[in-house]
MARVEX-896430 format. One record per residue (C-alpha): chain; x, y, z; residue in three letters. Coordinates in Angstrom, 2 decimals, decimal comma. Layout:
residues N
   unit        px        py        pz   code
      A         X         Y         Z    ALA
...
***
This chain:
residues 510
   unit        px        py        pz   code
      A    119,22     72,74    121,48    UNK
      A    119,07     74,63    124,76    UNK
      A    119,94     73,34    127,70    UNK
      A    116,61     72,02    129,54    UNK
      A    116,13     74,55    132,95    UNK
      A    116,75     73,19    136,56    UNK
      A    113,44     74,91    138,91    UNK
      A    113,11     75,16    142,45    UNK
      A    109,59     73,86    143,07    UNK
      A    107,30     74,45    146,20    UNK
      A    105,68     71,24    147,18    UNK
      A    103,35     72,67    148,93    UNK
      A    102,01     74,45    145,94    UNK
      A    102,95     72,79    142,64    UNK
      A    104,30     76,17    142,11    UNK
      A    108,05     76,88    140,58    UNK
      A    109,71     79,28    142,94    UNK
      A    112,94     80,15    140,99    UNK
      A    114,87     78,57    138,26    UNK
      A    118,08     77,55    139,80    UNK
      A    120,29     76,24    137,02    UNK
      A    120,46     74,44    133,74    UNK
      A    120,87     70,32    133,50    UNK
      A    124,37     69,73    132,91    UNK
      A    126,00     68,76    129,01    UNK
      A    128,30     65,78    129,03    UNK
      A    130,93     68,22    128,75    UNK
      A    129,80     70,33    131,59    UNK
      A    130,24     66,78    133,68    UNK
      A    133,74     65,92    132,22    UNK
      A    134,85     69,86    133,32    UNK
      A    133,28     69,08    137,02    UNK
      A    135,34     65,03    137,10    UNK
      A    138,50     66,32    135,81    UNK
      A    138,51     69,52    137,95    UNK
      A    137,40     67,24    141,08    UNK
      A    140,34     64,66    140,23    UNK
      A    142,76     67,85    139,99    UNK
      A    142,00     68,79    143,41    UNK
      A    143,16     65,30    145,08    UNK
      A    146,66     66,18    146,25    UNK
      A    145,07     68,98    148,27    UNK
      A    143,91     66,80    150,20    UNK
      A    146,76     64,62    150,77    UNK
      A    147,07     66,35    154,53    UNK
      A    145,29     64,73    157,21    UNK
      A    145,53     67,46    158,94    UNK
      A    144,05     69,86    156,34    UNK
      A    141,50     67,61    155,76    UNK
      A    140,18     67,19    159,58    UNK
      A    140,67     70,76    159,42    UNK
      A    138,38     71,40    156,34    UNK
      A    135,72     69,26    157,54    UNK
      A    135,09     71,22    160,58    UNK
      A    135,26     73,93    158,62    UNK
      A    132,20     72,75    156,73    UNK
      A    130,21     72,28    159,67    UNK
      A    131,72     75,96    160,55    UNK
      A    130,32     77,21    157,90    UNK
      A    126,95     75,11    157,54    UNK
      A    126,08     76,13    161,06    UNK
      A    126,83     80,15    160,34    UNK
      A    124,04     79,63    157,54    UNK
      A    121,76     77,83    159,26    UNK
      A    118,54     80,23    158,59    UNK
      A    118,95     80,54    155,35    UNK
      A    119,48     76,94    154,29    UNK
      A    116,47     75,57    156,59    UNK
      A    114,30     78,43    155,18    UNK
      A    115,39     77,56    151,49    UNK
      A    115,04     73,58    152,31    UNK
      A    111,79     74,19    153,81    UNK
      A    110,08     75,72    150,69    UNK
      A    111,89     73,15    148,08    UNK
      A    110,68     69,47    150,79    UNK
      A    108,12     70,66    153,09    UNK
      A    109,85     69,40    155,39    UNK
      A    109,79     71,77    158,29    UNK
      A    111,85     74,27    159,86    UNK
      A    112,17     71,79    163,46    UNK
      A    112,84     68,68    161,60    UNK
      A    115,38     70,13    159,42    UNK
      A    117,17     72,08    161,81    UNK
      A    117,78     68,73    163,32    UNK
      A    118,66     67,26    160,53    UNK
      A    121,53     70,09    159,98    UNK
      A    122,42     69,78    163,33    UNK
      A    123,16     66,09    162,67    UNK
      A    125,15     66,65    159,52    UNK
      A    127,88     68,94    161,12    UNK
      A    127,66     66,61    163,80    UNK
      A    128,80     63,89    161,22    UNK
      A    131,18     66,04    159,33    UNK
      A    132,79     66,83    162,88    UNK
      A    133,23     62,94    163,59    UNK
      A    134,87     62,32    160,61    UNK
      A    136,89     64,58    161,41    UNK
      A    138,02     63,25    164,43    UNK
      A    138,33     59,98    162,49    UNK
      A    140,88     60,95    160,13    UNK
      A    142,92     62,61    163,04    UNK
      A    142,76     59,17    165,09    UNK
      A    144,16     57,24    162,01    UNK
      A    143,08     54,01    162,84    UNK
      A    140,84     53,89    159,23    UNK
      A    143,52     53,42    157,91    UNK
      A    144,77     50,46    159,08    UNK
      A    148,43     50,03    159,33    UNK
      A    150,05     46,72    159,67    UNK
      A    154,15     46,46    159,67    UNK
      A    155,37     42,77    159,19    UNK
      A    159,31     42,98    159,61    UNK
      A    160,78     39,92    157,40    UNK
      A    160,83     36,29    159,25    UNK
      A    162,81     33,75    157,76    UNK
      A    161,75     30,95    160,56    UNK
      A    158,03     31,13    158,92    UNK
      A    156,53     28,75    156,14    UNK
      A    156,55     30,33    153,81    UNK
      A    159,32     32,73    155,14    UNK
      A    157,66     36,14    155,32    UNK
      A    159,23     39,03    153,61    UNK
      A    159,36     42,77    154,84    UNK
      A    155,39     43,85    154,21    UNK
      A    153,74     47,08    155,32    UNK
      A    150,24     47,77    154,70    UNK
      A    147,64     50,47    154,71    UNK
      A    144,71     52,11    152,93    UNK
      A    144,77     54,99    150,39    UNK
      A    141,91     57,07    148,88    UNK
      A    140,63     55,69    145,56    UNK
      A    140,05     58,62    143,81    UNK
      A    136,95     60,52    142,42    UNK
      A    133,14     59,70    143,90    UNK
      A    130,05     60,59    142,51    UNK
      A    127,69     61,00    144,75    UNK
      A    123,75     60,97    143,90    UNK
      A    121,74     62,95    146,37    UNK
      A    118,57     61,42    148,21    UNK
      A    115,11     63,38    147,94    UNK
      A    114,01     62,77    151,76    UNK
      A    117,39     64,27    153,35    UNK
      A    118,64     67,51    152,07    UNK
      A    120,77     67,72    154,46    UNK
      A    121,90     64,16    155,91    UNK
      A    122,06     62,17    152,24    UNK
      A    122,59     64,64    149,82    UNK
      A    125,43     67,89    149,08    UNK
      A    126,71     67,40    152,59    UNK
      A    125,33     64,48    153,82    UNK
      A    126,92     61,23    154,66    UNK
      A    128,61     60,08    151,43    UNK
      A    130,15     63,29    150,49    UNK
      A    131,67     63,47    154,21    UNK
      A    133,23     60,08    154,39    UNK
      A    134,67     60,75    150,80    UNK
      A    136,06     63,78    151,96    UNK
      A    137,43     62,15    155,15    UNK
      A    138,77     59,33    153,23    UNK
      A    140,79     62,15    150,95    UNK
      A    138,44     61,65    147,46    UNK
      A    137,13     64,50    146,54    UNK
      A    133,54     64,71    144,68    UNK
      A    131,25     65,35    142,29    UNK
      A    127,36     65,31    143,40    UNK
      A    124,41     64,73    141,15    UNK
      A    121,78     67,05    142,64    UNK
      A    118,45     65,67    143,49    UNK
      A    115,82     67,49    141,68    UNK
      A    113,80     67,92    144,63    UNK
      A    116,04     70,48    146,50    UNK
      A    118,21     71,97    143,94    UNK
      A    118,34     75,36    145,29    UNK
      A    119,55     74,44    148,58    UNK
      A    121,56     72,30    146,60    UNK
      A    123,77     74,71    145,07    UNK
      A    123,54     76,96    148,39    UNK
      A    125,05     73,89    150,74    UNK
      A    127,64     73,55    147,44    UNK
      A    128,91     77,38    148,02    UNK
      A    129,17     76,68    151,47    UNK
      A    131,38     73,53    151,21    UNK
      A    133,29     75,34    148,77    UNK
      A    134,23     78,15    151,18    UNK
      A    135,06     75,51    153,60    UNK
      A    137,64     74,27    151,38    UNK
      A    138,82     77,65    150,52    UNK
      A    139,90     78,67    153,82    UNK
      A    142,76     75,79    153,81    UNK
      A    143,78     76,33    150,41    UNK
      A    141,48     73,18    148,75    UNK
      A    140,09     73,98    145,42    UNK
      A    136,61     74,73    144,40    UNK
      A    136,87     71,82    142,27    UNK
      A    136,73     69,14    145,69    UNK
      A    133,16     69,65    145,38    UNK
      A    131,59     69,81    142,00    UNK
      A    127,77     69,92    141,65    UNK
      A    125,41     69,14    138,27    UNK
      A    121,88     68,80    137,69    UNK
      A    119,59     66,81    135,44    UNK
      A    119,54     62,92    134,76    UNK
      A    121,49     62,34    132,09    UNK
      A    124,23     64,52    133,86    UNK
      A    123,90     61,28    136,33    UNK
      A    124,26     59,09    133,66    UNK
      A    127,60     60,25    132,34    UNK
      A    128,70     60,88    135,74    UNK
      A    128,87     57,20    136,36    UNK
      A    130,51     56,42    132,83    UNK
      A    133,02     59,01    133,20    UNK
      A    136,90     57,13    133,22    UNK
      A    138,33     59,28    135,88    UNK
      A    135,61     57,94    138,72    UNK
      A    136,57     55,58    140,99    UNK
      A    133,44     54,76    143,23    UNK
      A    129,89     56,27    143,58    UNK
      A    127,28     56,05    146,52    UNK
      A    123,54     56,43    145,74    UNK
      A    120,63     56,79    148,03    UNK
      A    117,25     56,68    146,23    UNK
      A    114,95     54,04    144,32    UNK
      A    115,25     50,75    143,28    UNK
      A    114,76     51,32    139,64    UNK
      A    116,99     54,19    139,55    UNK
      A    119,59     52,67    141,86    UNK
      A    119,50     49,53    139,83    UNK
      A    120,04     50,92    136,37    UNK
      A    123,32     53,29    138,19    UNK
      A    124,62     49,90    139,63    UNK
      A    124,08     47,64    135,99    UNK
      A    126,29     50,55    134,48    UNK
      A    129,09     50,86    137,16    UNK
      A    129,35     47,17    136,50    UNK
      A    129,26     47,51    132,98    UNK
      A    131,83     50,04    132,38    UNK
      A    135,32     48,92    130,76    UNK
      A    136,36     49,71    134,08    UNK
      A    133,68     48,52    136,67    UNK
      A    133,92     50,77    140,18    UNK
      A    132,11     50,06    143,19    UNK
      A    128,70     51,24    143,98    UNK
      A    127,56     51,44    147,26    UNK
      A    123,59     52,31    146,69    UNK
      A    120,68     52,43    149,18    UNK
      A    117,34     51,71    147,06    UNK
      A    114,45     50,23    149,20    UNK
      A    113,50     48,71    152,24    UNK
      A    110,38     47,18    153,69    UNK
      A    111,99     47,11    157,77    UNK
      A    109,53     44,38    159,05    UNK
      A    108,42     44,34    162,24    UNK
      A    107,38     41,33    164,61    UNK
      A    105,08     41,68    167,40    UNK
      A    104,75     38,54    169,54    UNK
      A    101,48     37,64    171,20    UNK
      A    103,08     37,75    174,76    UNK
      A    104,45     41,54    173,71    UNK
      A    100,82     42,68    172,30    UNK
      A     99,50     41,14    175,31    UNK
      A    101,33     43,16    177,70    UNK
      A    101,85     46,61    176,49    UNK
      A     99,43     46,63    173,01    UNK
      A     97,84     50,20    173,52    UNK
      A    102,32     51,09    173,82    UNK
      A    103,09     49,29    170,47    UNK
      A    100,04     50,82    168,53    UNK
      A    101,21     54,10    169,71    UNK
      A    104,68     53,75    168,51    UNK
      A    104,04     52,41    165,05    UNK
      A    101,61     54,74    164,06    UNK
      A    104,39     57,29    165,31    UNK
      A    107,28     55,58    163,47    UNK
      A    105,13     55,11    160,17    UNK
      A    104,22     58,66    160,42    UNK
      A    107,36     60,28    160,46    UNK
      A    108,15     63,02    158,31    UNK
      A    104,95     62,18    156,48    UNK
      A    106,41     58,35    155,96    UNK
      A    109,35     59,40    153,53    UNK
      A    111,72     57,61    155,87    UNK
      A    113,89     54,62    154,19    UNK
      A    113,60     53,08    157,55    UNK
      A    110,11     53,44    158,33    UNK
      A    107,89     50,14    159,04    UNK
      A    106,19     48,85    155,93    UNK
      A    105,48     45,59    157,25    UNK
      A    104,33     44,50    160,79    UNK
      A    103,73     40,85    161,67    UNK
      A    100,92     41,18    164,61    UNK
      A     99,05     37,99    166,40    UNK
      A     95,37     37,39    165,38    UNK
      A     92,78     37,25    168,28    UNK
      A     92,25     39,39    171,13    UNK
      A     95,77     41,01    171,59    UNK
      A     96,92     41,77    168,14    UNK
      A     93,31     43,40    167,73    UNK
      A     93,78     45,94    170,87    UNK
      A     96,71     46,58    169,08    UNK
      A     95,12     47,55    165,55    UNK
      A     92,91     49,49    167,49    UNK
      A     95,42     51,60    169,37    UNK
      A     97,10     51,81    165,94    UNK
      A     93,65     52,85    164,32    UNK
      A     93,06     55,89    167,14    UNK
      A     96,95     57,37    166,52    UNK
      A     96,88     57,14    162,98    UNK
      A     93,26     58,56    162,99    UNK
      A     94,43     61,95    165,26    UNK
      A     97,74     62,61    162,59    UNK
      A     97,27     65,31    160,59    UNK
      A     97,47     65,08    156,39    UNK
      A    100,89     66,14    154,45    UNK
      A    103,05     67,18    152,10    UNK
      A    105,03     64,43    150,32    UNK
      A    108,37     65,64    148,80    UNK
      A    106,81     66,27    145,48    UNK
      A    103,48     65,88    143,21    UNK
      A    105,39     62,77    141,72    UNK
      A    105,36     61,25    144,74    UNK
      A    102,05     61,84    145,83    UNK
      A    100,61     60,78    142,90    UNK
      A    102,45     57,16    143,36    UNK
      A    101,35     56,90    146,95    UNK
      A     97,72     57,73    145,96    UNK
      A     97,74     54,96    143,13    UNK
      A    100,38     52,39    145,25    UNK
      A     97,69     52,54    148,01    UNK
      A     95,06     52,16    145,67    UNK
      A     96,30     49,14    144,28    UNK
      A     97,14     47,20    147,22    UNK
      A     93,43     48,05    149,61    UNK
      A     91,81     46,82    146,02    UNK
      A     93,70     43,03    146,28    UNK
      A     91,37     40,22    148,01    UNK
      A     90,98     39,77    151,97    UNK
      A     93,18     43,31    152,05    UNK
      A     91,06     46,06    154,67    UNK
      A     91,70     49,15    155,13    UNK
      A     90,74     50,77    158,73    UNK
      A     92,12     53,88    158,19    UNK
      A     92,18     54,49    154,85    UNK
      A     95,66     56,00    153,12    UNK
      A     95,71     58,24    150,16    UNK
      A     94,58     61,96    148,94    UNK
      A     94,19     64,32    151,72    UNK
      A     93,75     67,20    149,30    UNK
      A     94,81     68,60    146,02    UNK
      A     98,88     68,61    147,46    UNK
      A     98,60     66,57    150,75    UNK
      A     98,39     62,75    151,35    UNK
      A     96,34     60,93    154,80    UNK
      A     97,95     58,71    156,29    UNK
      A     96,54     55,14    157,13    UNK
      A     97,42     51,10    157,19    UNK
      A     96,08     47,89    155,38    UNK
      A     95,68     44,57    157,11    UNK
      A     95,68     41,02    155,53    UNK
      A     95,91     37,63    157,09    UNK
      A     99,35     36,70    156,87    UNK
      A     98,93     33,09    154,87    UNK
      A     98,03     35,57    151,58    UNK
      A    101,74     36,89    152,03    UNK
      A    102,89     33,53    152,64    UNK
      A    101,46     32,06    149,36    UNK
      A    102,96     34,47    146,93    UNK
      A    100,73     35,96    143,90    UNK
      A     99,30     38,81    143,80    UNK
      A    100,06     39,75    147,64    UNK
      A    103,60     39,68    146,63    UNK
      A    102,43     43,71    146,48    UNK
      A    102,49     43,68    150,18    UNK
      A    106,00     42,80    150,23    UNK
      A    107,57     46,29    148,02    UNK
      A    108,11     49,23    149,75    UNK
      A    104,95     51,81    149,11    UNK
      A    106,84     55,46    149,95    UNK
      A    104,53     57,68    152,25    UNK
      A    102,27     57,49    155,60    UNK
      A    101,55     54,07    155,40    UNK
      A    102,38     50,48    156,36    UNK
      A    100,93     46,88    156,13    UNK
      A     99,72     44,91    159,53    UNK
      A    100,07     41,42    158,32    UNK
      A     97,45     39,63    160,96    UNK
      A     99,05     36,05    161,96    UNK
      A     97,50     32,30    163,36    UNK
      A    100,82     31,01    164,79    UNK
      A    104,92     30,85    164,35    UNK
      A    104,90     28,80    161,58    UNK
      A    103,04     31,71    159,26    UNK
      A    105,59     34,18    160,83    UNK
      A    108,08     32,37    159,49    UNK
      A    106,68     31,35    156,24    UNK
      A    106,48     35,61    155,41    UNK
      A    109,63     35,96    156,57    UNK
      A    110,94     33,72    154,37    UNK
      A    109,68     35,54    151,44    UNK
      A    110,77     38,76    152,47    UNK
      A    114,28     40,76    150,32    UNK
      A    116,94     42,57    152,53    UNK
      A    116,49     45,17    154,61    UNK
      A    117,78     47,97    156,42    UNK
      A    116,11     46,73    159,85    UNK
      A    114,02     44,35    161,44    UNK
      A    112,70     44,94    164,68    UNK
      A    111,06     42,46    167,07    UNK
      A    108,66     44,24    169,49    UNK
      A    108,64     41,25    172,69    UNK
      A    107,33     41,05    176,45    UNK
      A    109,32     41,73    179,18    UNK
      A    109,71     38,03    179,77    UNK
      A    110,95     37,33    176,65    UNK
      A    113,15     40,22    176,49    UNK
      A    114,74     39,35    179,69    UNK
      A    116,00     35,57    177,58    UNK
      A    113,49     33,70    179,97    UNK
      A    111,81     31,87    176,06    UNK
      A    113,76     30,12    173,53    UNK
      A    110,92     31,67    170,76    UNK
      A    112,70     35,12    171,45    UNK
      A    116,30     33,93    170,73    UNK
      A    115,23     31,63    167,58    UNK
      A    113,09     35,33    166,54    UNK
      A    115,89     37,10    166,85    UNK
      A    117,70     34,25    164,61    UNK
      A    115,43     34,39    162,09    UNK
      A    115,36     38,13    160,94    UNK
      A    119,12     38,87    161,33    UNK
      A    120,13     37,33    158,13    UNK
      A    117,23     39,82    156,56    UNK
      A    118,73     43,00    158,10    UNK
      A    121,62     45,84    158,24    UNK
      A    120,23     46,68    161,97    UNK
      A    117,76     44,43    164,51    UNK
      A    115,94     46,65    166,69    UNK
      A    114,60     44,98    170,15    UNK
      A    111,63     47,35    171,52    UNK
      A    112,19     50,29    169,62    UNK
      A    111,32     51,79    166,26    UNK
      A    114,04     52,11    163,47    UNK
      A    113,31     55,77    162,77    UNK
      A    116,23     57,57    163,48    UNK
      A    119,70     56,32    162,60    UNK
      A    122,32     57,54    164,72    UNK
      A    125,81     58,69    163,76    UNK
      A    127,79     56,10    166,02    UNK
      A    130,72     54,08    165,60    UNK
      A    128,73     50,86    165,92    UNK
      A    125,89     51,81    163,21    UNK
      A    125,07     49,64    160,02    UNK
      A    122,90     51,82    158,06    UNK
      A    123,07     48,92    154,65    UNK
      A    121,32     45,57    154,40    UNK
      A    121,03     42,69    152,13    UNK
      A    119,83     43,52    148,69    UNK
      A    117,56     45,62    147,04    UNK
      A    118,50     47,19    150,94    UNK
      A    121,81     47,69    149,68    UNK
      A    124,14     46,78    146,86    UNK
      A    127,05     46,20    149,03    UNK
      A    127,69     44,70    152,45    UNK
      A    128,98     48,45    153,46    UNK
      A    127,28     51,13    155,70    UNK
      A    126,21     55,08    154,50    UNK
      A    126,02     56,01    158,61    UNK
      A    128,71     55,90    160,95    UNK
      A    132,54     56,19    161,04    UNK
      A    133,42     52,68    158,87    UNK
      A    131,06     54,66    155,73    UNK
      A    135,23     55,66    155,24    UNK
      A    136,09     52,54    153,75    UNK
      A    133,84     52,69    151,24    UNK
      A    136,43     55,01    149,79    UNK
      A    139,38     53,34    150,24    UNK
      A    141,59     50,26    149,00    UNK
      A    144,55     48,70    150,28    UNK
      A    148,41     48,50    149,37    UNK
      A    151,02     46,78    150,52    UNK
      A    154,55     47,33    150,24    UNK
      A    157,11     44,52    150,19    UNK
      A    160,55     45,24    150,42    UNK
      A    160,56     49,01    149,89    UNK
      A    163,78     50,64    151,25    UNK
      A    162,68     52,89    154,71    UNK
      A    163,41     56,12    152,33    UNK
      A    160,78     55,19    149,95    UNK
      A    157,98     54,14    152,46    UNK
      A    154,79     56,57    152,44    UNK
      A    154,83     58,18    155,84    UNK
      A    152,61     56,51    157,46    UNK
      A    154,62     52,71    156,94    UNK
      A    157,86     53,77    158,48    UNK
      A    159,25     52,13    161,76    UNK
      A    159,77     55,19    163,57    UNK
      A    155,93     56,13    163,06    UNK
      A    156,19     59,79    163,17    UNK
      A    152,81     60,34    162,83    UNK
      A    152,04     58,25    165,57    UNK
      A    149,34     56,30    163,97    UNK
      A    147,18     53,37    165,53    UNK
      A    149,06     50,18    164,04    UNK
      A    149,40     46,27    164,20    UNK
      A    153,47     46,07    164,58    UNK
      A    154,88     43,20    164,43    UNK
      A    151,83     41,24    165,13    UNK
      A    150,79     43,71    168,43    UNK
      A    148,44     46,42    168,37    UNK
      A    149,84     49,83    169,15    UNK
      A    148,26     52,75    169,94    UNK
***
């Protein structure tokens, strides 16, 4: 039987624009592992590593104009957005870069032996190595920042693993484009095309995760399909880590003192934040906690306005809009559910955005509300209308993990002058990867201190996708005990000729 055909499609249109490829055989995934796990000692060399990755952004950057013209036609995303968004992954490929120069990932403790301990301590030396070959599973909403190039493949990279992504149907022109470019990138310092292999189709993803010679995999999609990817890493003879991103609700808690004050501010900046790229942000607010009575409604009306003046758009793909349409559906159809700016079909390809309220004791009871509580992908969130602290807490108490939480408080509060801020604060940390005071959680930076993971279905690990720790997703430790100075890797040796960032001896050098 033929191999089934991989098309670019226009989402604007329904149209197919080209066909790109064909879905990948089992055997065409084995070739694309094996070749991937040949192509590890090239990048042994920290230095030719740092030096690869900012070759990639190089080289990304160079073909700017073609891959945001190609992106645009295969998301719909928009030539400014995405230009950002490419700007931000050779930004990111450029950190790591940096990190893997610095060293410190790789932590490197020296213990010489110490006979006056109990129990005497021997001669240990520790650090991290690379665990070998990721597949990575590209996300539909980034082309850029979580998919060929994005964050997983760079940290892999960075952490020396080379890898194998599963294209996301979605984008698979670009797809291979970004893979050519990466490619070139490692050609230039002598790395293999086989440090970045590329299939299509879904059950190339499924034997990608079963294959023997892969160590880890990062996903960034949906539940369902991050579930069933995470049951069989588990289930393998062999079980590897999987660090998957698969849904998040990001609740948001307005207290009455904060609606009081600035309500006409907050309305403003969630219908902004829910808005966003036409809502197909895994961060965006699906769930906002706002006081009954006269504040909370100034707010739903300032919401109502914004929401009102935003345009209709394109959702990734039909599929898509055709879930929002019927996930909206569903939910403004449950009891005591009201709809003042109604979500769903904007035309034959576009969706309107829009919100639902419901007094917050429905979400509190369970049932059929329970609806309220999943993640509905597209321009639209839930205003959860509350009577006092004790429903705020009964929601949150039902709520899964999360990639944020954000509490929107007065300037009183904010400034620690109420105890009620502090025990908010409290309450939605253990729910979230990041707690936003005052802002939106749109946007994740690329910084050092960034958590972009959560408790689960946020998350299956306790790991971040964003930021310079992603790298130890990819990495394990040894420890040496007792190895003669000649044998040591490099990096363990007293001397440290490579003038790594260590723990020696029990003090920190650097």
């Amino acid at each position: 039987m033929a191999a089934a055909p991989v098309w670019s499609v226009d989402p604007r249109t329904g149209k197919q624009r080209e066909q790109v490829a064909v879905e990948a055989t089992a055997q065409e995934v084995d070739a694309a592992v094996r070749a991937a796990h040949a192509a590890r000692d090239a990048l042994a060399d920290r230095t030719v590593r740092a030096a690869f990755l900012r070759s990639a952004a190089d080289e990304l950057k160079a073909a700017e104009s073609t891959l945001v013209e190609v992106a645009d036609a295969e998301t719909a995303l928009g030539p400014v957005r995405l230009t950002g968004e490419l700007a931000r992954t050779c930004y990111q490929l450029r950190a790591f870069a940096d990190i893997v120069d610095e060293g410190e990932y790789l932590g490197v403790v020296v213990n010489h032996p110490d006979d006056t301990a109990t129990p005497p301590i021997p001669d240990l030396r520790r650090y991290k190595v690379p665990l070998g070959v990721v597949a990575v599973y590209s996300a539909s909403n980034f082309p850029f920042a979580f998919s060929v190039p994005g964050g997983d493949t760079a940290s892999a990279l960075a952490a020396g693993c080379p890898v194998v992504v599963k294209a996301h149907p979605d984008h698979p022109a670009l797809s291979e484009l970004v893979a050519k470019v990466l490619r070139r990138a490692a050609a230039r310092h002598g790395i293999p095309d086989g440090v970045l292999g590329l299939v299509h189709g879904f059950e190339a993803g499924v034997e990608l995760i079963k294959h023997p010679l892969v160590a880890a995999a990062g996903f960034t999609g949906s539940v369902r399909g991050g579930r069933a990817l995470f049951d069989a890493a588990a289930a393998r003879p062999v079980p590897i880590p999987f660090h998957g991103e698969l849904g998040s609700l990001n609740p948001v808690v307005v207290t009455e003192a904060a609606a009081s004050e600035r309500a006409e501010a907050i309305g403003a900046g969630l219908a902004g934040s829910m808005t966003l790229g036409v809502g197909q942000f895994c961060v965006k607010p699906g769930l906002v906690l706002v006081p009954a009575g006269d504040a909370g409604d100034g707010l739903v009306k300032s919401l109502t306005d914004a929401v009102s003046a935003t345009d209709a758009g394109v959702l990734l793909d039909h599929r898509m809009r055709d879930n929002f349409v019927a996930g909206v559906a569903e939910r403004a159809a449950l009891p005591d559910v009201d709809s003042p700016v109604t979500p769903g079909a904007g035309g034959e390809h576009t969706v309107s955005p829009g919100f639902l309220t419901v007094p917050a004791a429905r979400l509190a009871d369970g049932g059929e509300h329970d609806l309220l509580l999943e993640e509905c992908f597209g321009p639209v969130t839930v205003v959860a209308r509350y009577a006092d602290e004790g429903e705020v807490r009964g929601v949150l108490s039902r709520l899964p993990g999360n990639l944020t939480a954000t509490v929107q408080l007065s300037a009183e509060e904010a400034a620690g002058e109420s105890a009620g801020a502090a025990a908010l604060l409290a309450e939605v940390t253990p729910l979230a990867g990041r707690v936003l005071v005052n802002g939106w959680p749109t946007g994740v930076a690329v910084a050092a201190a960034q958590q972009h993971g959560g408790p689960y279905p946020a998350t299956t690990s306790t790991s971040t996708s964003v930021g310079g720790t992603a790298i130890e997703r990819w990495l394990r430790p040894v420890a040496y005990q007792g190895v003669p100075e000649a044998l040591l890797p490099v990096e363990l040796r007293d001397d440290n000729p490579l003038g790594l960032p260590r723990r020696f001896n029990g003090v920190l050098e650097r």
